[in-house]
C-alpha positions in Angstrom: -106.7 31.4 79.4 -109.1 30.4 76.6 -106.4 29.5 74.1 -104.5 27.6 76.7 -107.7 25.6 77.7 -108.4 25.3 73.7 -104.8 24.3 73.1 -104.6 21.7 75.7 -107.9 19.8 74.6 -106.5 20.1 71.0 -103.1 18.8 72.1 -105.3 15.7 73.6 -107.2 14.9 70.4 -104.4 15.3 68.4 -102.6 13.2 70.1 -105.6 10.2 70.5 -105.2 9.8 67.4 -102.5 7.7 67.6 -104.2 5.5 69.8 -104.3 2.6 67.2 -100.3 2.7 67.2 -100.6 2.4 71.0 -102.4 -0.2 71.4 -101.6 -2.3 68.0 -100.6 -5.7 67.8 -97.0 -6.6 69.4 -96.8 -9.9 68.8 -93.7 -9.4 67.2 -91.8 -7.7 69.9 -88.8 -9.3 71.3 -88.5 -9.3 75.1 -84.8 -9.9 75.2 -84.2 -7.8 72.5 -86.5 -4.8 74.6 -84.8 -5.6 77.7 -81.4 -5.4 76.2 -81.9 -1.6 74.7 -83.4 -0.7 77.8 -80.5 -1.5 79.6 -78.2 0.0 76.9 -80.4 3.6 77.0 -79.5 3.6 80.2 -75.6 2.7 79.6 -75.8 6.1 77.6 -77.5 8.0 79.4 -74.7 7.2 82.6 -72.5 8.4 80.3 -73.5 12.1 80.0 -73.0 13.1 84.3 -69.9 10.7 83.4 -68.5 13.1 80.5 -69.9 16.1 83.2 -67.4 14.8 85.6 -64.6 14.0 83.4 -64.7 17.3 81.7 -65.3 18.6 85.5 -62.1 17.1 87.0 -60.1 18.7 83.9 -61.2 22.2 84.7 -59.7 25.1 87.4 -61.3 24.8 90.4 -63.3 27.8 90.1 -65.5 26.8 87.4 -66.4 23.0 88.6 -69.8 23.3 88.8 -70.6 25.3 85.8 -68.8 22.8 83.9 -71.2 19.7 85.1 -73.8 21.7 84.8 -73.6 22.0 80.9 -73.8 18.6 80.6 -76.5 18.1 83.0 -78.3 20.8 82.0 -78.9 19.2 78.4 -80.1 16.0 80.0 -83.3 18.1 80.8 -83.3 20.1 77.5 -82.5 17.2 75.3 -85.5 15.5 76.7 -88.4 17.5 76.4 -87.0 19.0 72.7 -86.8 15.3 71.6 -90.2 14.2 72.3 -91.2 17.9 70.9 -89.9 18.1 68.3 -86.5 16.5 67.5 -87.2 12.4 66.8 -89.6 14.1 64.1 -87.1 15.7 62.6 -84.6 13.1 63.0 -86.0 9.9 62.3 -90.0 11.0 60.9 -91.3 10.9 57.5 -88.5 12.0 54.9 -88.9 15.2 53.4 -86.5 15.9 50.8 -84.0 13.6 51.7 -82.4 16.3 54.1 -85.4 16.2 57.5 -88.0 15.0 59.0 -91.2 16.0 59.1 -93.0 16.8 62.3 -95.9 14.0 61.7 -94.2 12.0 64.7 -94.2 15.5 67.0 -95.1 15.1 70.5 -94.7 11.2 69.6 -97.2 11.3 67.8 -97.9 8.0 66.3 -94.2 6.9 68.5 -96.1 4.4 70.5 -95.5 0.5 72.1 -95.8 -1.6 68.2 -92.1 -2.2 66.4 -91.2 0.7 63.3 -90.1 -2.2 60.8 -88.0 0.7 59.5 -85.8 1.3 62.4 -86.4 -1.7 64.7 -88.8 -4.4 64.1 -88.2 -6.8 67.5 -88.8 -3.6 69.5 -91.5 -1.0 70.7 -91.1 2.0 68.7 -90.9 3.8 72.0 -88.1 1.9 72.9 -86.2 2.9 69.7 -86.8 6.8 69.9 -85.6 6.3 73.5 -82.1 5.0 73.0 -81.6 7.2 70.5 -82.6 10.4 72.9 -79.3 9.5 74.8 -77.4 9.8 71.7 -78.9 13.6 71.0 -78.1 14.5 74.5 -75.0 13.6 74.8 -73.4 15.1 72.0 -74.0 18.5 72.4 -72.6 18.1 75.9 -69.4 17.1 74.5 -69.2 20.6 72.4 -68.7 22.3 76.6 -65.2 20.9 76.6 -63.7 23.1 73.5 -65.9 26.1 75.2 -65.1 25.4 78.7 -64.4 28.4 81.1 -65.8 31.4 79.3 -69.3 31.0 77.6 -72.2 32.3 79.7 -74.9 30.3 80.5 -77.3 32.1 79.1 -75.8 31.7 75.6 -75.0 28.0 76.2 -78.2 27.2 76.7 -79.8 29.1 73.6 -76.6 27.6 71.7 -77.5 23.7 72.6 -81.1 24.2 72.2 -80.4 25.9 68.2 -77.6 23.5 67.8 -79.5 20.3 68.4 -82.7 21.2 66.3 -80.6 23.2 63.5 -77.6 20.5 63.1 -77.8 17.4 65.5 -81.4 16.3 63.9 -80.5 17.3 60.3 -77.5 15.1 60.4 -78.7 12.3 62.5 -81.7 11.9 59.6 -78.9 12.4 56.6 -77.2 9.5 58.0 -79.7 7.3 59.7 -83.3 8.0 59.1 -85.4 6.1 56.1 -84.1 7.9 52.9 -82.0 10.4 54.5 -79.3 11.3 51.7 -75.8 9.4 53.0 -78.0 6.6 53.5 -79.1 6.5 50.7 -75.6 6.8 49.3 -74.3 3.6 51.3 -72.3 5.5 54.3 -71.8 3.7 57.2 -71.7 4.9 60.7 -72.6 1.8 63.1 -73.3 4.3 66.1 -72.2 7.8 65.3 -69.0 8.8 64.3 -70.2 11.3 62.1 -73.3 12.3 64.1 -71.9 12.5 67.3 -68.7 12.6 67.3 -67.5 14.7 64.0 -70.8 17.5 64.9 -69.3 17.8 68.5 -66.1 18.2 67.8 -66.0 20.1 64.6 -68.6 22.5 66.2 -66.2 22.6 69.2 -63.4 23.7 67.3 -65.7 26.4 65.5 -67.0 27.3 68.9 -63.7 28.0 70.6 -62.8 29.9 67.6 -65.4 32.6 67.9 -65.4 32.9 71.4 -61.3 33.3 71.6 -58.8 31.8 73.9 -59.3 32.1 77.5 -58.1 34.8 79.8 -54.7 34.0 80.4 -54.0 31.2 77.9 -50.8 30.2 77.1 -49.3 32.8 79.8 -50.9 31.5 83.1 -50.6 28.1 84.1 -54.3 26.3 84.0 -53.7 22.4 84.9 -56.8 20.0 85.7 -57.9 20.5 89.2 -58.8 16.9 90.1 -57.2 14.4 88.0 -58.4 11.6 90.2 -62.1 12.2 88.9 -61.2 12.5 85.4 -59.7 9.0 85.4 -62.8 7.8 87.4 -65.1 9.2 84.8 -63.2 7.9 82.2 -63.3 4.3 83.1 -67.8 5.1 83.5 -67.7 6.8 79.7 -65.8 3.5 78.7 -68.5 1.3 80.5 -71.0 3.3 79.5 -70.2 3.1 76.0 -70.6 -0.4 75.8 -74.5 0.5 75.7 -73.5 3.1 73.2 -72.3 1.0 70.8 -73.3 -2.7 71.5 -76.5 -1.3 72.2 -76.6 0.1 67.7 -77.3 -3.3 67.2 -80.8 -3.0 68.2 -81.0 -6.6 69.4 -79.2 -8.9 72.0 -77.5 -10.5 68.9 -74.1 -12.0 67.4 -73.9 -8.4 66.0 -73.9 -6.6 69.6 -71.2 -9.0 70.4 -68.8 -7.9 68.2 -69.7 -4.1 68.8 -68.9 -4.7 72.1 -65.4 -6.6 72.0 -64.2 -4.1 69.1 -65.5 -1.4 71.7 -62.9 -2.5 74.8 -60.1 -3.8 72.2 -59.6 -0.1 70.4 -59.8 1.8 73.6 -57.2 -0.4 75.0 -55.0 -0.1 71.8 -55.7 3.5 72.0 -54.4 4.2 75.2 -51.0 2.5 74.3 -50.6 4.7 71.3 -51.3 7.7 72.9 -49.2 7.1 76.0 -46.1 5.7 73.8 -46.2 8.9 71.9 -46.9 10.9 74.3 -44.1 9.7 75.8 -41.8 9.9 72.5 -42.5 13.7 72.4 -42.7 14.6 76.6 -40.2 11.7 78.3 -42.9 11.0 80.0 -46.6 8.8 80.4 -49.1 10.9 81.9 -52.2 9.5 83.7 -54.4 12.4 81.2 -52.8 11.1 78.4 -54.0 7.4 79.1 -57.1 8.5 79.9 -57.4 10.9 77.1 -56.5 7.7 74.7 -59.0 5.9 75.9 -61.7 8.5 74.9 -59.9 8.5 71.5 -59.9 5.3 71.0 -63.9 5.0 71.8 -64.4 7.3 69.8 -62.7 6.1 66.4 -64.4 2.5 66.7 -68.0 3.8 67.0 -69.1 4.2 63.8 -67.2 0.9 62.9 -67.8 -0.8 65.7 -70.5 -3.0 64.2 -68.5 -3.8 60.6 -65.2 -4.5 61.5 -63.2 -7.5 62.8 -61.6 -7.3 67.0 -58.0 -7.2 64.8 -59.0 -4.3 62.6 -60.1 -2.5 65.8 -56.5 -2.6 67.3 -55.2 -0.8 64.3 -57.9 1.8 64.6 -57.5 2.0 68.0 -53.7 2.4 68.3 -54.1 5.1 64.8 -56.3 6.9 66.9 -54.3 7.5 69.9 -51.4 8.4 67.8 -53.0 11.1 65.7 -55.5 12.5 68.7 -52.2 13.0 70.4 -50.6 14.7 68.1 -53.8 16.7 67.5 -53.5 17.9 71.1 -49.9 18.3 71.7 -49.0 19.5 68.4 -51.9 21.1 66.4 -53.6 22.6 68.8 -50.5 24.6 69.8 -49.4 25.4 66.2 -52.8 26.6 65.2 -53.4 28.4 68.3 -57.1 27.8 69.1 -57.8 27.3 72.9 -60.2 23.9 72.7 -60.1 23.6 76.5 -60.7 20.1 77.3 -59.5 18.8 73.5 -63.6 18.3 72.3 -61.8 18.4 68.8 -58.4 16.7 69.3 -60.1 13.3 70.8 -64.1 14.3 69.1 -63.3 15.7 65.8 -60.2 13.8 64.9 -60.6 10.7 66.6 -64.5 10.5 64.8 -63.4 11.5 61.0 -60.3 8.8 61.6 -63.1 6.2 62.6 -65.3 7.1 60.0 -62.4 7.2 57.0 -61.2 3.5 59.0 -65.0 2.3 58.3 -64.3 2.4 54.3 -60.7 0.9 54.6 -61.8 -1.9 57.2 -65.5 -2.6 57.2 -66.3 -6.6 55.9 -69.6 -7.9 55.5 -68.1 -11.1 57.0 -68.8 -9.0 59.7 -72.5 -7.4 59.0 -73.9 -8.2 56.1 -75.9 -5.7 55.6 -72.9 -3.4 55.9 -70.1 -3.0 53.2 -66.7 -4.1 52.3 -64.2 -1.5 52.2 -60.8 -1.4 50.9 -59.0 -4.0 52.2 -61.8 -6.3 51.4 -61.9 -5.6 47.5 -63.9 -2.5 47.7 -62.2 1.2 47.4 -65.8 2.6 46.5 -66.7 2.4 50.3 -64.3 5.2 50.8 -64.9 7.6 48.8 -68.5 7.0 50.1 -67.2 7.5 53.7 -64.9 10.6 52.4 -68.3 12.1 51.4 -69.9 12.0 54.4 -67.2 13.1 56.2 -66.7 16.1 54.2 -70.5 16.6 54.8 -70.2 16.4 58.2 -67.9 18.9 58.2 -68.9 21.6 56.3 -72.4 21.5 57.5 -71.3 21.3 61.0 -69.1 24.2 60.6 -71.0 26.4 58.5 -74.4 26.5 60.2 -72.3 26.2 64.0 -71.0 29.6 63.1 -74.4 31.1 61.8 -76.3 29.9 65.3 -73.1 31.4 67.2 -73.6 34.7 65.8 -77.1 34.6 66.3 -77.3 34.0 69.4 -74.4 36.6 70.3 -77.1 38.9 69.1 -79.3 37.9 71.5 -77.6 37.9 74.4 -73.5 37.9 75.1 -72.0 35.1 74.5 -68.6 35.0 76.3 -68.1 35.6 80.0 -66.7 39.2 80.8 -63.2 39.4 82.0 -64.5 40.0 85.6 -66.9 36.6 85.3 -63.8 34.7 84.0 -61.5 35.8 86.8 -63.9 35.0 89.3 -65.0 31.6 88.1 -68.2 30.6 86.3 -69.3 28.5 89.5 -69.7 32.1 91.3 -70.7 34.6 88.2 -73.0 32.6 87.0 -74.5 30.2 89.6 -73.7 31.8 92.8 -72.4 29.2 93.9 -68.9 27.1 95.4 -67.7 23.4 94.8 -65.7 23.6 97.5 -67.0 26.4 100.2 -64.9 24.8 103.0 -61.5 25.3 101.3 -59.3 28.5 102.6 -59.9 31.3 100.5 -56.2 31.2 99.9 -56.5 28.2 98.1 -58.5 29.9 95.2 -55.3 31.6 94.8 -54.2 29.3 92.2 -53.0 31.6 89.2 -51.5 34.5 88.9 -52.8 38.3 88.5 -55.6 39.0 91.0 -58.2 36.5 90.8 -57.7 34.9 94.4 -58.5 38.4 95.4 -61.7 38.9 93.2 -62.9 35.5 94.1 -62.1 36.4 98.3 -64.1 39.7 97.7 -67.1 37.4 96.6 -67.2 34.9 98.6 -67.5 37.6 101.7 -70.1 39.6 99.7 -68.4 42.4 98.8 -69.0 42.4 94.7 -71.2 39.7 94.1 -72.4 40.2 90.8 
C-alpha cells in the first residue's frame, strides 16, 4: 500500500513538471485550424464501430458480437496505451532514428502550446489526439483476416504487443522528427504504409499461423447481413474524410484537395472492382462495390495530400482492379483463409497507394512533398519501394514473433468445439440475436445447429 501511495505522489510530481508546457503561451494557436482536427479526430474515431460493423455484417451469424467487439475493444486499449506509453514512442524524442523515447510518457510535457515539429497552429494535445484514432484503428483492421477463430484472450495480448512492438515503431520511422524513411524523403500523406500495409500484411501473417477456418472451402460461409456491411461502408467512407483531409493539420487549400482525391478514388474504385468483378463472375455484387470502395480509400491515403483529383481516378480504378483480383484470384490460389480480405483490400490496396505516391505525387500539389515519376522524378520511387519493402518485412517478421509468443502464453486459436458454436457464445456468453428460432442457427452443415441449441438451453455451456 506504501508503494502505491509513493508511486501515485511520484506519478503527480513527475508529471507537474510539465506544468510550464501547460500553461505556455498559445498565442499562436489557430482556432479554425483546432476546431477543424477536433472534428476530424472524431471523423476517425466514427470509423472504428463503423469498420466493427462492416466486418460484423460480413461474418456468420454466430460470431457477430465477437467480431464488433475486437474492434471495440481496442477503442479502450488503444487509449490508455497511447497516453502510456505509445505517442512517446511514436512521435517523442528520436532515439536512433528507429523509436521514441518515453520523455513524452503519460503526456508528459504533451500539453495545450503547438509542437512546431508536428503542428504549429495547434495544441500539442490536439495533435497526439488525432493521431490516437489512427493507432486504434489499425489494429482493428488486422480482426478481419483473423475473424472467426482467434480467442479473445490472445487477441487481446496480440493488439496490445502488436501496437507497442510494430504500430509505434513504424508510425515514428515514417512520421516522427528524424525517424529513418523520413529522413529518406518517403511520403505517406495519412498512412498507407502505417496503417494500411501493417494491418494488412500482419493480417495475412496472422491468418497464416492460425490456419483456415473450420470448414473452409467445404462449407458454405456467406455474410450474414449484407445490408449492414453496405451501411458501414458508406460511415468508413465519411469517416475517412476526417482520416485523410484531416493529415493536413489545418483547415487549408491542402485539406481540400485531400478530401476531393478522397471521394474521387473511392468512386473510381468501386467501378473497377465491380467491372471486373463482373468480367470474371457475370455478375456485379453489392460486396464487391462496397469492397471497392474500401480499396479505393485505401490506395489514395497515403497520396491523398500530393496528388492531383485526375491522378486519383487512376489510382482509384488500379486499385479496385488489383484488390479484386487479390480476393477472387490470389486468395484462392494461395490458399490462405483472410476472412473478411484485411489483406486483399489492406495490404494490396495500401502498397498500390504507396508505389502510386512515387509515380503520381507533384509538388504543384504540396510543396513540401515530391515529384514523382511522371513529374520528372523516378528517384521518388525507388524511395517509396523502400519503404514499402520496409513495411513489409518488418511487419511480417516481428507479427510472427509476437504470434508465437503469445501462443505461449495462452492458446491462440478457438478449439473446434468454440468455433462450431460461435465466438459470440464460447467466448462472451452471449447472443446477437436471442429471439431468432434455434433452427435458424442451423445455417451450415455438420452439427453446429445442434451444438449451438445445446447451449443456448444450458446443457454444455462452456
Amino acid at each position: 500500500m506504501r508503494f502505491f501511495v509513493a508511486a501515485v505522489l511520484w506519478w503527480v510530481w513527475w508529471s507537474s513538471l510539465s506544468g510550464t508546457a501547460w500553461a505556455a503561451e498559445t498565442q499562436n494557436i489557430n482556432t479554425g485550424d483546432t476546431a477543424f482536427l477536433l472534428v476530424a479526430s472524431a471523423l476517425v474515431m466514427l470509423m472504428t464501430p463503423g469498420l466493427a460493423l462492416f466486418y460484423g455484417g460480413m461474418v456468420r451469424r454466430k460470431n457477430v458480437l465477437n467480431t464488433i467487439m475486437q474492434s471495440f475493444i481496442v477503442m479502450a486499449l488503444i487509449s490508455v496505451q497511447w497516453i502510456l506509453i505509445g505517442y512517446s514512442l511514436a512521435f517523442g524524442p528520436d532515439v536512433g532514428n528507429i523509436i521514441g523515447n518515453l520523455s513524452w510518457a503519460g503526456f508528459h510535457q504533451v500539453g495545450l502550446a503547438p509542437n512546431p515539429d508536428y503542428a504549429p497552429s495547434i495544441p500539442h494535445q490536439v495533435f497526439a489526439a488525432f493521431q490516437l484514432m489512427f493507432a486504434i484503428i489499425t489494429p482493428a483492421l488486422i480482426s478481419g483476416a483473423i475473424a472467426e477463430r482467434m480467442r479473445f484472450p490472445a487477441y487481446l495480448l496480440f493488439v496490445l504487443l502488436w501496437a507497442t512492438f510494430v504500430y509505434d515503431p513504424l508510425a515514428h520511422w515514417v512520421w516522427g522528427v528524424n525517424g529513418w524513411l523520413r529522413n529518406l524523403g518517403a511520403l505517406d500523406f495519412a498512412g498507407g504504409t502505417v496503417v494500411h500495409i501493417s494491418a494488412g500484411v500482419a493480417g495475412l501473417v496472422a491468418a497464416l499461423v492460425l490456419g483456415q477456418r473450420k470448414g473452409y472451402g467445404k462449407l458454405p460461409m456467406p455474410p450474414h447481413n449484407l445490408p449492414m456491411t453496405v451501411m458501414e461502408t458508406a460511415l468508413l467512407w465519411f469517416g475517412w474524410f476526417g482520416f485523410n483531409a484531416g493529415s493536413a493539420l489545418a483547415a487549408s487549400e491542402l485539406a481540400s484537395n485531400a478530401f476531393i482525391t478522397t471521394n474521387t478514388a473511392a468512386g473510381a474504385a468501386v467501378l473497377g472492382w465491380m467491372f471486373t468483378e463482373w468480367i470474371l463472375h457475370g455478375k456485379p455484387t453489392v460486396l464487391g462495390a462496397a469492397s471497392g470502395a474500401i480499396a479505393g480509400l485505401v490506395a489514395i491515403t497515403p497520396a491523398a495530400g500530393y496528388v492531383t483529383p485526375l491522378s486519383s481516378i487512376i489510382i482509384g480504378v488500379i486499385a479496385g482492379i488489383l484488390c479484386c483480383l487479390a480476393v477472387s484470384v490470389l486468395k484462392k490460389r494461395m490458399g490462405y483463409d483472410d476472412a473478411l480480405d484485411a489483406f486483399g483490400c489492406h495490404g494490396i490496396g495500401g502498397t498500390w497507394g504507396s508505389l502510386a505516391t512515387g509515380l503520381f505525387a507533384s509538388q504543384a500539389v504540396n510543396p513540401a512533398g515530391n515529384n514523382g515519376l511522371f513529374y520528372g522524378n523516378p528517384s521518388l520511387l525507388m524511395t517509396q519501394f523502400i519503404a514499402v519493402l520496409a513495411a513489409w518485412s518488418f511487419v511480417a517478421a516481428v507479427t510472427f514473433v509476437i504470434l508465437k509468443v503469445v501462443g505461449l502464453l495462452t492458446p491462440l486459436r478457438a478449439s473446434a468445439e468454440e468455433e462450431e458454436v460461435g465466438l459470440d457464445l464460447s467466448q462472451h456468453g452471449e447472443d446477437a440475436y436471442p429471439d431468432m428460432p434455434v433452427a435458424a442457427l442451423q445455417v451450415d452443415n455438420g452439427n453446429e445447429g445442434q451444438v449451438a441449441a445445446e447451449i443456448l438451453v444450458g446443457k454444455s455451456m462452456p
